[in-house]
N, CA, C and O of each residue as an XYZ file, in Angstrom:
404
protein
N       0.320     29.426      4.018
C       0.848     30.397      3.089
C       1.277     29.742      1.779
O       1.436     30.358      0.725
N       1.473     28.255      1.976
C       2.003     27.757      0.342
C       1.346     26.698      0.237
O       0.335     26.706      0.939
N       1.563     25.448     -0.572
C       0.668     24.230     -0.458
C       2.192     23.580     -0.434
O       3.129     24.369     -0.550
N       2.430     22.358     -0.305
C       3.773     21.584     -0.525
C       3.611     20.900     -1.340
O       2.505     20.445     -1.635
N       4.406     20.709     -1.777
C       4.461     19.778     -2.969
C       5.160     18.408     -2.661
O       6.250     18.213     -2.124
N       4.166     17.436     -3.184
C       4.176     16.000     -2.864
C       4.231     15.083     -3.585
O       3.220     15.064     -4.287
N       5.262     13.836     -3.917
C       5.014     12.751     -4.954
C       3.936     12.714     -5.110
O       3.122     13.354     -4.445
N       3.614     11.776     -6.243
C       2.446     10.902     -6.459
C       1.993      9.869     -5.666
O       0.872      9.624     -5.221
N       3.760      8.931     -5.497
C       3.114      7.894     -4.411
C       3.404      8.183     -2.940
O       3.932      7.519     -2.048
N       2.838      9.494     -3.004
C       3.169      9.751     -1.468
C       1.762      9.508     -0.730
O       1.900      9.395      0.488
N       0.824      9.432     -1.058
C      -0.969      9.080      0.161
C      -0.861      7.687     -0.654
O      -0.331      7.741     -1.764
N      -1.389      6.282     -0.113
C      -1.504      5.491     -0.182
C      -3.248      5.330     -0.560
O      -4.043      4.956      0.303
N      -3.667      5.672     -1.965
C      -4.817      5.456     -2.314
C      -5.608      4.241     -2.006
O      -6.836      4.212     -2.084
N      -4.912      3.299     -1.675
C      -5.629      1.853     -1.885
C      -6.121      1.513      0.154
O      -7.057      0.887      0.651
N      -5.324      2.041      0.588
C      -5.604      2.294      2.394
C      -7.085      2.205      2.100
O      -7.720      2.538      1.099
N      -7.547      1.543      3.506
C      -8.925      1.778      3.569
C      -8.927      1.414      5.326
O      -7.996      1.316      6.125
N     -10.592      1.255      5.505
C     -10.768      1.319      6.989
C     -10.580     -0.208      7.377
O     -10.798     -0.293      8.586
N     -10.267     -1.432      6.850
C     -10.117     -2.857      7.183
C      -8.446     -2.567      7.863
O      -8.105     -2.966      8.976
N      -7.678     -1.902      7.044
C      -6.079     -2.193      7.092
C      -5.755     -1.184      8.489
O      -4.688     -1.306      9.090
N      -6.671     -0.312      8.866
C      -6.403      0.841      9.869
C      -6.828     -0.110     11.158
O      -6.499      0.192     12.305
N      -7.602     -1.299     10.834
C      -8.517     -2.130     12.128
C      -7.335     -2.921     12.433
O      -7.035     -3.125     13.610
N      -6.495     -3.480     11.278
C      -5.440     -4.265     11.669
C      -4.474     -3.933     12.075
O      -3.798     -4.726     12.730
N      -3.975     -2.426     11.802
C      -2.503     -1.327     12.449
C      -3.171     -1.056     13.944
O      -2.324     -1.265     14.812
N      -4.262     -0.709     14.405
C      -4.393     -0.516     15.217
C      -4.507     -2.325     16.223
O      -4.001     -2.395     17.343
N      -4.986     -3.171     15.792
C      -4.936     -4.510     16.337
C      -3.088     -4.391     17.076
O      -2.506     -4.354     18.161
N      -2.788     -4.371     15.470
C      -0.837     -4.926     16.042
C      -0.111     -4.329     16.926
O       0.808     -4.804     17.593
N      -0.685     -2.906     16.922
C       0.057     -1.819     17.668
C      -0.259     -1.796     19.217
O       0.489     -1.410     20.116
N      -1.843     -2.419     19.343
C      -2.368     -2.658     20.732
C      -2.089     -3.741     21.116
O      -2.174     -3.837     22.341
N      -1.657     -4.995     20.395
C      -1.091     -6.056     20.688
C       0.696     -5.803     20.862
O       1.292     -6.702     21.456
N       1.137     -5.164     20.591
C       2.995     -5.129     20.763
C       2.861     -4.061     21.911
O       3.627     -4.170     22.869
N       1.940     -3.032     21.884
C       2.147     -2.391     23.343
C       1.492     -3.254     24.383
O       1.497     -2.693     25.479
N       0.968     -4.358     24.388
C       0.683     -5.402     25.644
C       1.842     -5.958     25.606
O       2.564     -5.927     26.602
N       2.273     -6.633     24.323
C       3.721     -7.268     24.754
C       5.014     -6.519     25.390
O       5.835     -6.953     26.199
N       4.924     -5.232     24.748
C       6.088     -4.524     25.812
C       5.951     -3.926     26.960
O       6.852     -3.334     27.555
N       4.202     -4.125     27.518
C       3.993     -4.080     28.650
C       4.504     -5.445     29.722
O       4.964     -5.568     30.858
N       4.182     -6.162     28.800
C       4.041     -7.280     29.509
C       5.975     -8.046     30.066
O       6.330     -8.983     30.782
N       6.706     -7.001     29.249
C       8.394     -7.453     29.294
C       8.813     -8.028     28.284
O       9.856     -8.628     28.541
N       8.447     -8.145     27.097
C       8.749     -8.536     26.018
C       9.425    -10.087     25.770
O      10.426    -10.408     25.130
N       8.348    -10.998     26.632
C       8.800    -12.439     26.613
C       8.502    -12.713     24.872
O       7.844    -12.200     23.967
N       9.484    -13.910     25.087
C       9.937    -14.631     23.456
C       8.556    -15.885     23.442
O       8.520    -16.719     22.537
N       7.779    -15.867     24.252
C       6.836    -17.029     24.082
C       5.919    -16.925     25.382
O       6.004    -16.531     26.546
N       4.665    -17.708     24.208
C       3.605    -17.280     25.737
C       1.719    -17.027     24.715
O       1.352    -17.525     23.650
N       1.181    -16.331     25.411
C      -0.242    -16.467     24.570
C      -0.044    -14.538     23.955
O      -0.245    -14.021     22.856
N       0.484    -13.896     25.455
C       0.601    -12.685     24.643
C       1.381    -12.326     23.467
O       1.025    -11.422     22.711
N       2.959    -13.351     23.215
C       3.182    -13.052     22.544
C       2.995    -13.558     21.238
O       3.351    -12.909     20.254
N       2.135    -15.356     21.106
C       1.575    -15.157     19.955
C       0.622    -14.673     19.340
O       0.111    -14.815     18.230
N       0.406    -13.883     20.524
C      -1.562    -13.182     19.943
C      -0.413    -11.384     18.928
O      -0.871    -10.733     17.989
N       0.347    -11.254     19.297
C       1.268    -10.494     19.029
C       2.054    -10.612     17.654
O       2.276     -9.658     16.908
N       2.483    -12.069     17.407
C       2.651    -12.480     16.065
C       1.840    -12.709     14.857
O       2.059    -12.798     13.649
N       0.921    -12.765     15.566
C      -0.411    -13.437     14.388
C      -1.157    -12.055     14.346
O      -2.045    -11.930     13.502
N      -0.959    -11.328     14.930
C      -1.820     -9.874     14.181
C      -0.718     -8.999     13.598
O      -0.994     -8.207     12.697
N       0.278     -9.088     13.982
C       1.853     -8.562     13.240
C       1.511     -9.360     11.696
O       1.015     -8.677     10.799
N       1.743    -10.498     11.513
C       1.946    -11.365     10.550
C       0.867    -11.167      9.534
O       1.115    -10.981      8.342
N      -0.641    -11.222     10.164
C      -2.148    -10.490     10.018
C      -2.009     -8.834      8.931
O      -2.464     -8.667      7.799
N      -1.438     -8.103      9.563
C      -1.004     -6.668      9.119
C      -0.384     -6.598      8.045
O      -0.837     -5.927      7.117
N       1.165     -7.501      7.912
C       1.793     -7.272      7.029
C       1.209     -7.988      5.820
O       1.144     -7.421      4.729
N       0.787     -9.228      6.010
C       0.528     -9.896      4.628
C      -0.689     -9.248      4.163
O      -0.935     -9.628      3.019
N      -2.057     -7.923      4.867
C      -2.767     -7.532      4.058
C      -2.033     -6.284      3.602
O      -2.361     -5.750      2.542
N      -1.044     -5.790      4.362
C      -0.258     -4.479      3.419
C       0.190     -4.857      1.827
O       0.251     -4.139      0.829
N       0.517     -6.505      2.053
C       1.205     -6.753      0.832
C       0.489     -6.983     -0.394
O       0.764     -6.971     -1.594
N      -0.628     -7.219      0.392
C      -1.989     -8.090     -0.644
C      -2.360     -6.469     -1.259
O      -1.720     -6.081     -2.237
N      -3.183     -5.763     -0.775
C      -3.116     -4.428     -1.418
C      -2.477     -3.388     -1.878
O      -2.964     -2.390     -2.409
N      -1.187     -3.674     -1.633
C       0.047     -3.070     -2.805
C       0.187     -3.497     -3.872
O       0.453     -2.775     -4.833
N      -0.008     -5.194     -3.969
C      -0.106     -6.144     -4.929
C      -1.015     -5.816     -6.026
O      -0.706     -5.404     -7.144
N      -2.224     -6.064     -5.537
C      -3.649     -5.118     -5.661
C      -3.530     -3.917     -6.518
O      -3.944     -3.768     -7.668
N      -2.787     -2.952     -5.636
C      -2.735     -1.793     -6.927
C      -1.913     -1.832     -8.080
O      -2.147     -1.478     -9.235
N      -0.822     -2.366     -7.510
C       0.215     -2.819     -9.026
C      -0.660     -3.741    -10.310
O      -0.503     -3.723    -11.531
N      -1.343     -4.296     -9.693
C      -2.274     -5.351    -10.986
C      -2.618     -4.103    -11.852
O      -2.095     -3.809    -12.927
N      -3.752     -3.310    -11.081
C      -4.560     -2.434    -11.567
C      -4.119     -1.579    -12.491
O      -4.849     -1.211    -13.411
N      -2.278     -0.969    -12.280
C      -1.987     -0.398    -13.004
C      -1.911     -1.135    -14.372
O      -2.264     -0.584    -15.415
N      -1.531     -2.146    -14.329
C      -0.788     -2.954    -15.232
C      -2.378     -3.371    -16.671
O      -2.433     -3.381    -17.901
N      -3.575     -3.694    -15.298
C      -4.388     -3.945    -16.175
C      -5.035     -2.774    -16.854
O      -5.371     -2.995    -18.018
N      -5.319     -1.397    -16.309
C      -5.555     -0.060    -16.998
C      -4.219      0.274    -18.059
O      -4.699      1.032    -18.901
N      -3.127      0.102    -18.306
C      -2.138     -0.012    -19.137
C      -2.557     -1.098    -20.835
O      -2.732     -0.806    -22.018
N      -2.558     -2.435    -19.989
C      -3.428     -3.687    -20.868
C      -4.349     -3.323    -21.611
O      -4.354     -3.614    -22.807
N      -5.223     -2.674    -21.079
C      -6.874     -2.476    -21.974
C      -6.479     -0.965    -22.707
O      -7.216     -0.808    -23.680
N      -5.499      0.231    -22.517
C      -5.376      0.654    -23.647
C      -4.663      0.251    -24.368
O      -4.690      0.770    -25.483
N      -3.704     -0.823    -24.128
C      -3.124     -0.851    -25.523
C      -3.872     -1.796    -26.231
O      -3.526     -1.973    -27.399
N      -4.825     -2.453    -25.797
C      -5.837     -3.568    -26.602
C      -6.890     -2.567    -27.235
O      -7.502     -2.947    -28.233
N      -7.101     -1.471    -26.778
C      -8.392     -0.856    -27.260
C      -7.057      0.316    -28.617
O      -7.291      1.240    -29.396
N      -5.856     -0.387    -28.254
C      -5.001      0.405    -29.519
C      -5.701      2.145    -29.393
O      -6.278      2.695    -30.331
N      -5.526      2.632    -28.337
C      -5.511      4.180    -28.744
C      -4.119      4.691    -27.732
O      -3.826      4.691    -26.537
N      -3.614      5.036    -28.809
C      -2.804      5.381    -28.478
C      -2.031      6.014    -27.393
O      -1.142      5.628    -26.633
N      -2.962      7.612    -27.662
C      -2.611      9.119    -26.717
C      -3.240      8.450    -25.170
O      -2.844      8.988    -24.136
N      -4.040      7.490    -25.093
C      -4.810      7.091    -23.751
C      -3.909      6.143    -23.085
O      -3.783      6.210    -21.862
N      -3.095      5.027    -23.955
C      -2.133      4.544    -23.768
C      -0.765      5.259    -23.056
O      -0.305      4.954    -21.956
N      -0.294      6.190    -23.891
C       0.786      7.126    -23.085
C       0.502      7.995    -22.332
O       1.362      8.814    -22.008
N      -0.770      8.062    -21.845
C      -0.900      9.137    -21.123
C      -1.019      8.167    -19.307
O      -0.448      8.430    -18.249
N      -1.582      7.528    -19.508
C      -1.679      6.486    -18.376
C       0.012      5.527    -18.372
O       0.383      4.830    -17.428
N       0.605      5.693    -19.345
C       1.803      5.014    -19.130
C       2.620      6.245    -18.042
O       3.178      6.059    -16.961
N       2.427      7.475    -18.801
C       3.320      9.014    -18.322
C       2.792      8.716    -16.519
O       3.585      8.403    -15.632
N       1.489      8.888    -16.350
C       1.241      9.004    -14.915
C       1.155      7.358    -14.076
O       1.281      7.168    -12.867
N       0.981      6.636    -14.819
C       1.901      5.639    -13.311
C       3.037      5.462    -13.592
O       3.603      5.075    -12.570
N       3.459      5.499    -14.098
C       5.462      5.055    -13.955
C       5.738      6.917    -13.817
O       6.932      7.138    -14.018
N       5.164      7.865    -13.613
C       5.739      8.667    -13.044
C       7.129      9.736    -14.222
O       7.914     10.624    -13.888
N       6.895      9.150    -15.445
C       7.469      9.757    -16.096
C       7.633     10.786    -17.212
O       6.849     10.379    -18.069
N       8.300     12.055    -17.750
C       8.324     13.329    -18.129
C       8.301     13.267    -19.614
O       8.977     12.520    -20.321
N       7.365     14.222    -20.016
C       7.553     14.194    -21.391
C       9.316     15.034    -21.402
O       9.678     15.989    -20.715
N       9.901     14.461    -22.156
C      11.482     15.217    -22.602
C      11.817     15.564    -23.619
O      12.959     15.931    -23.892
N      10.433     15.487    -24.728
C      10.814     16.289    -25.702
C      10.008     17.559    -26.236
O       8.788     17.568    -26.398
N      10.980     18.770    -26.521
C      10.405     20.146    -26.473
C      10.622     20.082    -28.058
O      10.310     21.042    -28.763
C-alpha cells in the first residue's frame, strides 16, 4: 500500500557475489565451532578465525573501495572545473540539502 522510505546508505551498492561466498564461509564455519562447544583452540577453531578475519578485512577493503570512488568522482569534477556537476555529486554523496529558498 506505500513504498518506505529509505536512506541512501541504506543497500550496500558495492556487495557483490565474492563477499556473500565469504559471509556464508564464516557463518558455516562459527556454526561448526558452536557445534563443536566453542573450544578456544584446535583446527576447527582456526579454520573459524581465518574465514572470520577473511570476511572482515574484504568488508573493509570494499567500503574503502567505495569511499575512494566517491572522492575520485568529486576530484575529476572539480578538475574538469564545472561547476553545477561538481555540487551536484558533492549534494548526493555527503547526503546533503540544498537550504537555500
Amino acid at each position: 500500500m506505500f513504498v518506505p522510505s529509505l536512506s541512501k546508505g541504506f543497500f550496500k551498492f558495492w556487495w557483490d557475489d565474492n563477499l556473500n561466498l565469504l559471509k556464508q564461509s564464516s557463518v558455516k564455519s562459527d556454526r561448526a565451532w558452536e557445534a563443536a562447544g566453542k573450544a578456544r583452540q584446535g583446527p576447527i577453531f582456526s579454520e573459524r578465525q581465518s574465514s572470520r578475519k577473511l570476511y572482515r578485512r574484504s568488508l573493509k577493503e570494499y567500503a574503502n573501495a567505495n569511499i575512494k570512488t566517491y572522492t575520485n568522482d568529486l576530484h575529476d569534477a572539480l578538475l574538469k572545473k564545472d561547476g553545477t556537476a561538481f555540487w551536484r555529486c558533492w549534494r548526493f554523496k555527503c547526503n546533503c540539502k540544498n537550504t537555500c529558498d
